[in-house]
TORKOL-4160 file (C-alpha; in steps of 0.2 Angstrom, whole numbers, padded with zeros to 4 digits, m for minus):
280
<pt num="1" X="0079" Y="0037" Z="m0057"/>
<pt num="2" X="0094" Y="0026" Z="m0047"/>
<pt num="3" X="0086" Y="0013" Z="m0039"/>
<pt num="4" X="0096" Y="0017" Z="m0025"/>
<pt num="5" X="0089" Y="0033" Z="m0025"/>
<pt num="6" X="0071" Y="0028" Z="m0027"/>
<pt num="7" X="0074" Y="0019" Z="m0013"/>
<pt num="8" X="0078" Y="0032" Z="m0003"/>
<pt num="9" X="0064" Y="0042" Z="m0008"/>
<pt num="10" X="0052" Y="0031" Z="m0004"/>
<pt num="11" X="0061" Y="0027" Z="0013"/>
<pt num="12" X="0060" Y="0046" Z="0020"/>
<pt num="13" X="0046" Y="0050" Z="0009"/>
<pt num="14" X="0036" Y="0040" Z="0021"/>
<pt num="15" X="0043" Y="0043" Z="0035"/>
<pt num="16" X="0039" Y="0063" Z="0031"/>
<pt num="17" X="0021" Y="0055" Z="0027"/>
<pt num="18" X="0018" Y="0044" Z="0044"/>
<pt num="19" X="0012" Y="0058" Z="0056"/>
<pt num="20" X="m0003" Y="0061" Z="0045"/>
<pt num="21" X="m0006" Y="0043" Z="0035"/>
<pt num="22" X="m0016" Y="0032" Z="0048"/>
<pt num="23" X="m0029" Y="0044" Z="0052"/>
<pt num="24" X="m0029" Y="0053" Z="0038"/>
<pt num="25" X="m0032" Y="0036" Z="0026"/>
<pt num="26" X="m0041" Y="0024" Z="0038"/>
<pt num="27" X="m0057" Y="0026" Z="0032"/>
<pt num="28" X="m0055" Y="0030" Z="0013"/>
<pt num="29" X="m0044" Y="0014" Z="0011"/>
<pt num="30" X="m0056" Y="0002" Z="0020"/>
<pt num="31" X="m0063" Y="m0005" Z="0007"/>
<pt num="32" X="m0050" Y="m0009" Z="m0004"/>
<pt num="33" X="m0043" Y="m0016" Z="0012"/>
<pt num="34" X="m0058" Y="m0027" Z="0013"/>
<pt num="35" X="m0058" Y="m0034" Z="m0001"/>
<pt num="36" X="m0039" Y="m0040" Z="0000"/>
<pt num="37" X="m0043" Y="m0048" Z="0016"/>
<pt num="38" X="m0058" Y="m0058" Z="0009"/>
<pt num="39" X="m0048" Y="m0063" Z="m0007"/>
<pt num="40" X="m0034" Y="m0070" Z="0004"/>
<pt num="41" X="m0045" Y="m0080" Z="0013"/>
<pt num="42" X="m0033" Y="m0082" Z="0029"/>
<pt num="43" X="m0037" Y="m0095" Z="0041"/>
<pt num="44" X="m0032" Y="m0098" Z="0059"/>
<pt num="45" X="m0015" Y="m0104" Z="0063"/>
<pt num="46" X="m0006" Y="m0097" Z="0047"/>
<pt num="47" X="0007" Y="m0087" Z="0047"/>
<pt num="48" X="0007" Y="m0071" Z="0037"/>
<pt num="49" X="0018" Y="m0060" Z="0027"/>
<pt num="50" X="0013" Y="m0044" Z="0027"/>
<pt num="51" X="0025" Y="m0031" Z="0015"/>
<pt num="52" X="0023" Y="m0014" Z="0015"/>
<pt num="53" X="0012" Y="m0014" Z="0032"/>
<pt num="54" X="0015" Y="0005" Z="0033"/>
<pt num="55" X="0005" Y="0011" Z="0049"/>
<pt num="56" X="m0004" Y="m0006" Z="0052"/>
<pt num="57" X="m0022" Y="m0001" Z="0043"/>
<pt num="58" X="m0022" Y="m0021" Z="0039"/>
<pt num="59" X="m0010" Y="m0027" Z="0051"/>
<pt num="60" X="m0022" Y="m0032" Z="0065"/>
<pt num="61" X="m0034" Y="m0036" Z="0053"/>
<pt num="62" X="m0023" Y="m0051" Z="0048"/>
<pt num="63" X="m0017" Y="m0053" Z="0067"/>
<pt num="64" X="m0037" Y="m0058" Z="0072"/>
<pt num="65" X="m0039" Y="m0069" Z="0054"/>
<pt num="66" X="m0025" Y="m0082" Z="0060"/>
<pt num="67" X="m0028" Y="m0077" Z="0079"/>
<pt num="68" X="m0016" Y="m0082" Z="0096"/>
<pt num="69" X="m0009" Y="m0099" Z="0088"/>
<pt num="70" X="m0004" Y="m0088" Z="0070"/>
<pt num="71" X="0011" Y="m0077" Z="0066"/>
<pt num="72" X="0013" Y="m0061" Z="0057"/>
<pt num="73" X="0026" Y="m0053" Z="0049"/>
<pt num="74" X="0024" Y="m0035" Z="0047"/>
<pt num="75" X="0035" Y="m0027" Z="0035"/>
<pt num="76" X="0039" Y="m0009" Z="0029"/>
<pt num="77" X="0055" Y="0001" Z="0024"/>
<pt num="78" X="0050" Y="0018" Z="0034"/>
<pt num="79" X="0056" Y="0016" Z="0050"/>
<pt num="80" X="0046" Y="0029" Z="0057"/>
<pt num="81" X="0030" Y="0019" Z="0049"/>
<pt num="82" X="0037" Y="0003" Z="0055"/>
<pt num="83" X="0040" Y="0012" Z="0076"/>
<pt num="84" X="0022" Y="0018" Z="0074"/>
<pt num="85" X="0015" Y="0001" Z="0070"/>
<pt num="86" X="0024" Y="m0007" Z="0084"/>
<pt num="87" X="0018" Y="0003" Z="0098"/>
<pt num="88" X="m0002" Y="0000" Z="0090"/>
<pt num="89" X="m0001" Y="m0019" Z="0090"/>
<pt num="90" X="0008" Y="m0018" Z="0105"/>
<pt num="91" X="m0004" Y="m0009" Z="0113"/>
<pt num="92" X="m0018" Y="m0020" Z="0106"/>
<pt num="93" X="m0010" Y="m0036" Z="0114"/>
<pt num="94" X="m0008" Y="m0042" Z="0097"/>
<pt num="95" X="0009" Y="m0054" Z="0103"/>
<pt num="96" X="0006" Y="m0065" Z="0086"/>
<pt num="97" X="0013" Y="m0049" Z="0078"/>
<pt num="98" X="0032" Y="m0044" Z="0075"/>
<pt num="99" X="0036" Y="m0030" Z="0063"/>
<pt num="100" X="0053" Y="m0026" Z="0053"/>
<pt num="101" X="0061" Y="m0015" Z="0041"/>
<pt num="102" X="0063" Y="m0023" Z="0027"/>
<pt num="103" X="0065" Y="m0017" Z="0006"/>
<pt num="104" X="0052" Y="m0028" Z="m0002"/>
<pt num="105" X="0065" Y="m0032" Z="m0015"/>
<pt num="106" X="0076" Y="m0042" Z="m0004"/>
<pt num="107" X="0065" Y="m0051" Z="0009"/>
<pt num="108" X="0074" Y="m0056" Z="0025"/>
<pt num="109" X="0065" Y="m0076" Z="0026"/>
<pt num="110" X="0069" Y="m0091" Z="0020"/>
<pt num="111" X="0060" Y="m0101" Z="0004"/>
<pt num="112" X="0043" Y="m0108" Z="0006"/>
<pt num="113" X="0042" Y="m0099" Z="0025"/>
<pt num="114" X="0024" Y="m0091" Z="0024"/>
<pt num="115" X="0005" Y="m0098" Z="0020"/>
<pt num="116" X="0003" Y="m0081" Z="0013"/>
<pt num="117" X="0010" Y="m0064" Z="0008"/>
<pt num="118" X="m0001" Y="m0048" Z="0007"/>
<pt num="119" X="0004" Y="m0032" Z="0002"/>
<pt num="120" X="m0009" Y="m0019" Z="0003"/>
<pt num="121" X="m0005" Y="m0003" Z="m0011"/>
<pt num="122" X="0013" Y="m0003" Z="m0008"/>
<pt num="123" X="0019" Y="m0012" Z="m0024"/>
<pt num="124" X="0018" Y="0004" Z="m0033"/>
<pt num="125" X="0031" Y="0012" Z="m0025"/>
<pt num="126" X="0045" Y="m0002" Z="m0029"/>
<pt num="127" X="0058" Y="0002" Z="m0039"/>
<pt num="128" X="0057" Y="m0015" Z="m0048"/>
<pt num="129" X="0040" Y="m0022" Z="m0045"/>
<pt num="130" X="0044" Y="m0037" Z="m0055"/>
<pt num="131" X="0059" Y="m0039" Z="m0043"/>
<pt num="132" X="0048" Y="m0038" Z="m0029"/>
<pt num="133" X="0032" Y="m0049" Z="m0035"/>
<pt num="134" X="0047" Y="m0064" Z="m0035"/>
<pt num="135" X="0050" Y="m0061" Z="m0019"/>
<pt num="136" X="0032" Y="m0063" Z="m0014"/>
<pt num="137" X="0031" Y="m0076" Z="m0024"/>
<pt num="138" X="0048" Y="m0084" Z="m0017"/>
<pt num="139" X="0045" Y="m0084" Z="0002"/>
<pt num="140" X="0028" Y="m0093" Z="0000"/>
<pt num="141" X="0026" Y="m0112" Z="0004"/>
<pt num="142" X="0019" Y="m0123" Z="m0012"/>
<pt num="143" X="m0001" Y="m0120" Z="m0010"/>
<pt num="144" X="0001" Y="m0103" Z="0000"/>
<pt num="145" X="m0007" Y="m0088" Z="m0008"/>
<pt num="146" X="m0001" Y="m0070" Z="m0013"/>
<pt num="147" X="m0015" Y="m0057" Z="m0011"/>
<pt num="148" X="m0011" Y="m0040" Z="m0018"/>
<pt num="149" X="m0018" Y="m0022" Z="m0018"/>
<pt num="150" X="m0013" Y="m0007" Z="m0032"/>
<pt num="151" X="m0022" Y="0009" Z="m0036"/>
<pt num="152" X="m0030" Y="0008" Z="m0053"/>
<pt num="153" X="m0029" Y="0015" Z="m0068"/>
<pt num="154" X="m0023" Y="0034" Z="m0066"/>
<pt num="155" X="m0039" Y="0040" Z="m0078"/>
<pt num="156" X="m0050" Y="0033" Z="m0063"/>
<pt num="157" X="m0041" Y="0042" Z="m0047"/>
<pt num="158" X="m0049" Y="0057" Z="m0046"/>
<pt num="159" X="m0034" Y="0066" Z="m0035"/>
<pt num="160" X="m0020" Y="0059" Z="m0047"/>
<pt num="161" X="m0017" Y="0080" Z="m0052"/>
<pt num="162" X="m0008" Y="0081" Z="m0036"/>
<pt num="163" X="0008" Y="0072" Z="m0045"/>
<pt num="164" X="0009" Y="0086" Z="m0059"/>
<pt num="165" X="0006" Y="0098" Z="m0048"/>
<pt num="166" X="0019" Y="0094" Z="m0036"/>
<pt num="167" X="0031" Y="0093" Z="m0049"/>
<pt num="168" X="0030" Y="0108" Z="m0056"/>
<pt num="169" X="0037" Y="0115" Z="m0039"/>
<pt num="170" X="0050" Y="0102" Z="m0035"/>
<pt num="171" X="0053" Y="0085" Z="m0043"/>
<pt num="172" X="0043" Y="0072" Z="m0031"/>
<pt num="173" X="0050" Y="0056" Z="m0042"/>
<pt num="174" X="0033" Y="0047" Z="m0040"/>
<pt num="175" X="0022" Y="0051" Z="m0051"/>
<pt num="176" X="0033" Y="0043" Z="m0066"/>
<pt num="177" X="0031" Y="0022" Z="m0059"/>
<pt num="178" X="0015" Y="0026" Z="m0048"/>
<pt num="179" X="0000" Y="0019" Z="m0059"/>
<pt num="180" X="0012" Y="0007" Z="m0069"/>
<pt num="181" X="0006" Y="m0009" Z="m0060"/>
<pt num="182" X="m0015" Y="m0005" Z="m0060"/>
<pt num="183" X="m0016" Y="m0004" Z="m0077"/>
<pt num="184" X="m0023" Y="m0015" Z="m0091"/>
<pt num="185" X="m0017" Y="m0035" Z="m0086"/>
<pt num="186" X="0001" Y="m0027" Z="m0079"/>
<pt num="187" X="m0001" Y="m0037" Z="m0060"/>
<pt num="188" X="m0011" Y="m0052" Z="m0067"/>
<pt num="189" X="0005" Y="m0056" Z="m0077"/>
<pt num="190" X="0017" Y="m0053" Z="m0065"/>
<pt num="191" X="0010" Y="m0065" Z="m0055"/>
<pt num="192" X="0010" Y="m0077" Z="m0070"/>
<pt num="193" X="0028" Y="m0075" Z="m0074"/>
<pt num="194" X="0033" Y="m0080" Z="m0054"/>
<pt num="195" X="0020" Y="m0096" Z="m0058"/>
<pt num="196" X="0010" Y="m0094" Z="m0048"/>
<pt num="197" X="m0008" Y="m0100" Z="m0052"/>
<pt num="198" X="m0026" Y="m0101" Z="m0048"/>
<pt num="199" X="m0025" Y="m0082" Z="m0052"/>
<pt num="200" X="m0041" Y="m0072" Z="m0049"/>
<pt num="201" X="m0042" Y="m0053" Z="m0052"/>
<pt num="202" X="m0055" Y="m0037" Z="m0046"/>
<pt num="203" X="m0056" Y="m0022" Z="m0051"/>
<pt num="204" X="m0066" Y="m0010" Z="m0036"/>
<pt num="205" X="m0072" Y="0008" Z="m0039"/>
<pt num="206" X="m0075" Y="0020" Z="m0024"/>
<pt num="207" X="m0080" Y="0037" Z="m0020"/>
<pt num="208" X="m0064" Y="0041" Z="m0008"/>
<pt num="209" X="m0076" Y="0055" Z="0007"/>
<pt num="210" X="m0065" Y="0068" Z="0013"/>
<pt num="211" X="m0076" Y="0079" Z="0027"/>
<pt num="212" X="m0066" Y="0093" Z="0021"/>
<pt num="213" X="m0053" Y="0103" Z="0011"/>
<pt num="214" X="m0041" Y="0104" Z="0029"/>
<pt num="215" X="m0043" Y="0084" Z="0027"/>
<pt num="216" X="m0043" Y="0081" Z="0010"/>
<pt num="217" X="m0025" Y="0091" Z="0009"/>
<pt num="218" X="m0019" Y="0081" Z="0025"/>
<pt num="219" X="m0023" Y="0066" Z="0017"/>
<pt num="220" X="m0017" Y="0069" Z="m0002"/>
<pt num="221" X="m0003" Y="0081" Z="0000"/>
<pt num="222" X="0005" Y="0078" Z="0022"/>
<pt num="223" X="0000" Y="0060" Z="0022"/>
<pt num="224" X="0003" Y="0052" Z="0004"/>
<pt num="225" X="0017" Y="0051" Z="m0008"/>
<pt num="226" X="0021" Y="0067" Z="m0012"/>
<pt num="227" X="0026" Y="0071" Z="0006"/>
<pt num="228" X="0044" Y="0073" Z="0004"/>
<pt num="229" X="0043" Y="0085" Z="m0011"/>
<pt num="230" X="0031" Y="0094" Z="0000"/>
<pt num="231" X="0044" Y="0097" Z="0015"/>
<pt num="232" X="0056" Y="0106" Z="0002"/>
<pt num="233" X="0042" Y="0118" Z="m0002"/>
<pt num="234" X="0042" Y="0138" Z="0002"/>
<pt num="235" X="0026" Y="0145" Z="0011"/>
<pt num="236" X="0022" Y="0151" Z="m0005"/>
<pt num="237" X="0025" Y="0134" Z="m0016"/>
<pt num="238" X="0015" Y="0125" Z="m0003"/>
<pt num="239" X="0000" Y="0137" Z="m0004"/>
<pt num="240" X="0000" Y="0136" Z="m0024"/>
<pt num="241" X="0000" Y="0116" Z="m0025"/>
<pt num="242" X="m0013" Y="0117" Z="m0012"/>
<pt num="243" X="m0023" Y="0129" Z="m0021"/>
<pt num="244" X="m0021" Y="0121" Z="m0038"/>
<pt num="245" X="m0023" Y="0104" Z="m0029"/>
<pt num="246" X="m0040" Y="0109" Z="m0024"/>
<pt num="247" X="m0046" Y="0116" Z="m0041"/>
<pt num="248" X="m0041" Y="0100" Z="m0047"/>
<pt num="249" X="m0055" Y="0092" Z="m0038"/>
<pt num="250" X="m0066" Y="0106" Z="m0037"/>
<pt num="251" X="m0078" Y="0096" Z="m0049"/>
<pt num="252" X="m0080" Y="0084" Z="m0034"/>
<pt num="253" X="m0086" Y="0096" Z="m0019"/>
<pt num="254" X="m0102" Y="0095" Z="m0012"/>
<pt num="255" X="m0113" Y="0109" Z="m0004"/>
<pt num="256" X="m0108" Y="0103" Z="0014"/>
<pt num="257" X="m0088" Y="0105" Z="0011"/>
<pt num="258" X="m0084" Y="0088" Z="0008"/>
<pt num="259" X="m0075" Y="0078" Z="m0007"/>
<pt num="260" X="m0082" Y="0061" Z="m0015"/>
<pt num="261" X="m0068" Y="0057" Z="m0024"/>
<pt num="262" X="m0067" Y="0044" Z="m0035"/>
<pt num="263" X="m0052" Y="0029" Z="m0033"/>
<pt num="264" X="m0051" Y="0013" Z="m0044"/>
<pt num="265" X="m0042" Y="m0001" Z="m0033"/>
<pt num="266" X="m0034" Y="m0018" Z="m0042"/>
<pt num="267" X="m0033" Y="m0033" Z="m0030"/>
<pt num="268" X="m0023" Y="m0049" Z="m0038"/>
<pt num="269" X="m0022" Y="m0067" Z="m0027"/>
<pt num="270" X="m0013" Y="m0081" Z="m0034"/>
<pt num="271" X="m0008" Y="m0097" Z="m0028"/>
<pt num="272" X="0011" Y="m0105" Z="m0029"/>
<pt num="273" X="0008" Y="m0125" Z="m0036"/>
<pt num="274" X="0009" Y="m0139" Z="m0026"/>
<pt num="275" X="0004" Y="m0145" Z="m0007"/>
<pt num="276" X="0004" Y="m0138" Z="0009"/>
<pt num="277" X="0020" Y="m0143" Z="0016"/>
<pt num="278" X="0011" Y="m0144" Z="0035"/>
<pt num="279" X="m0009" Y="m0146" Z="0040"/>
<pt num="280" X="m0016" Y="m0132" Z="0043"/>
């Protein structure tokens, strides 16, 4: 596809998503979250990068790691994610945060101008990943640190039939580049080929609890990133992906009505050589 028309799709695609995303992913993605914050390792003071901060499920995480005296940069290019996540931090008194559109492919900062850059499973949806990890890797001071979060291999995402599904309805133009970046070594030497160093690696499997089928579809179909293909749907297109959607995963319904699904994560932190330009 056109870059400038992936863009576009992924642009509009979550801002179809953002009414349903927050609530609809908070809990199943906390882990994954976690374990990108405990990797980064921020400190108080820093200032932060933060691309493709979507609805802010890390975003005041990283505002309480660096606390009153850091900064943080919150990124996204849906402007309807990007409205959303201002009024939460601002409503949580979160003044060390100021949030942007911005394509991750052509950061707005100068060289060397963060401690750290995070970005939190949105490297997927990129047009040109590699593109993009340069930026990350460009906008960092020698000795900051680049933490980043992927979904895994597709075999190991249990809800990964929703992208054939939806395409037999109406192209969503995901499912094609999705998985690219969580297979095999793929991040690890992306980060390599920016420099950067110090490069450590995990690999996290989780059971993704949905209370319900009503949730699961919210999350999965309304809130992820198929949700523009699925505004172009008929009533009746939209009742066969959600029915073959749910016989997709019927393998992972318990007897109460709820869904363990499983989900692989990839989190990759890398250091860019040479000192800390400031104490921190």
């Amino acid at each position: 596809m056109d870059a400038k028309l992936q863009l576009r799709v992924q642009r509009y695609g979550w801002d179809a998503a953002a009414d349903h995303y927050h609530d609809a992913w908070q809990v199943q993605l906390a882990p994954a979250q976690g374990t990108l914050l405990r990797m980064a390792g921020l400190l108080a003071g820093q200032s932060v990068l933060e691309v493709a901060a979507g609805s802010g499920l890390v975003t005041s995480a990283l505002a309480r790691a660096v606390g009153p005296e850091g900064h943080v940069l919150a990124t996204d290019l849906s402007g309807k994610m990007v409205a959303q996540l201002s009024t939460r931090v601002s409503a949580m008194g979160l003044d060390q945060v100021n949030c942007t559109r911005m394509n991750a492919e052509r950061i707005d900062a100068d060289d060397a101008a963060f401690d750290h850059v995070v970005c939190a499973l949105g490297l997927m949806y990129v047009p040109d990943p590699e593109r993009a990890m340069g930026e990350l890797a460009r906008v960092l001071r020698p000795g900051g640190r680049l933490t980043v979060t992927v979904w895994g291999a597709r075999n190991r995402c249990g809800w990964a039939g929703i992208f054939p599904i939806v395409d037999r309805e109406v192209a969503s133009d995901v499912c094609p580049m999705f998985f690219a970046t969580g297979g095999g070594d793929v991040l690890v030497r992306m980060a390599q080929a920016q420099g950067l160093m110090q490069i450590t690696s995990k690999r996290q499997a989780e059971k993704l609890h949905f209370t319900s089928e009503r949730d699961l579809i919210r999350a999965v179909i309304d809130g992820g990133p198929v949700a523009l293909a699925v505004k172009r749907f008929s009533q009746s297109a939209r009742r066969r992906v959600e029915a073959a959607f749910v016989e997709s995963v019927a393998a992972y319904a318990q007897p109460d009505g709820s869904y363990q699904i499983p989900g692989e994560f990839l989190t990759v932190s890398a250091t860019r050589p040479g000192t800390e330009e400031r104490n921190l």
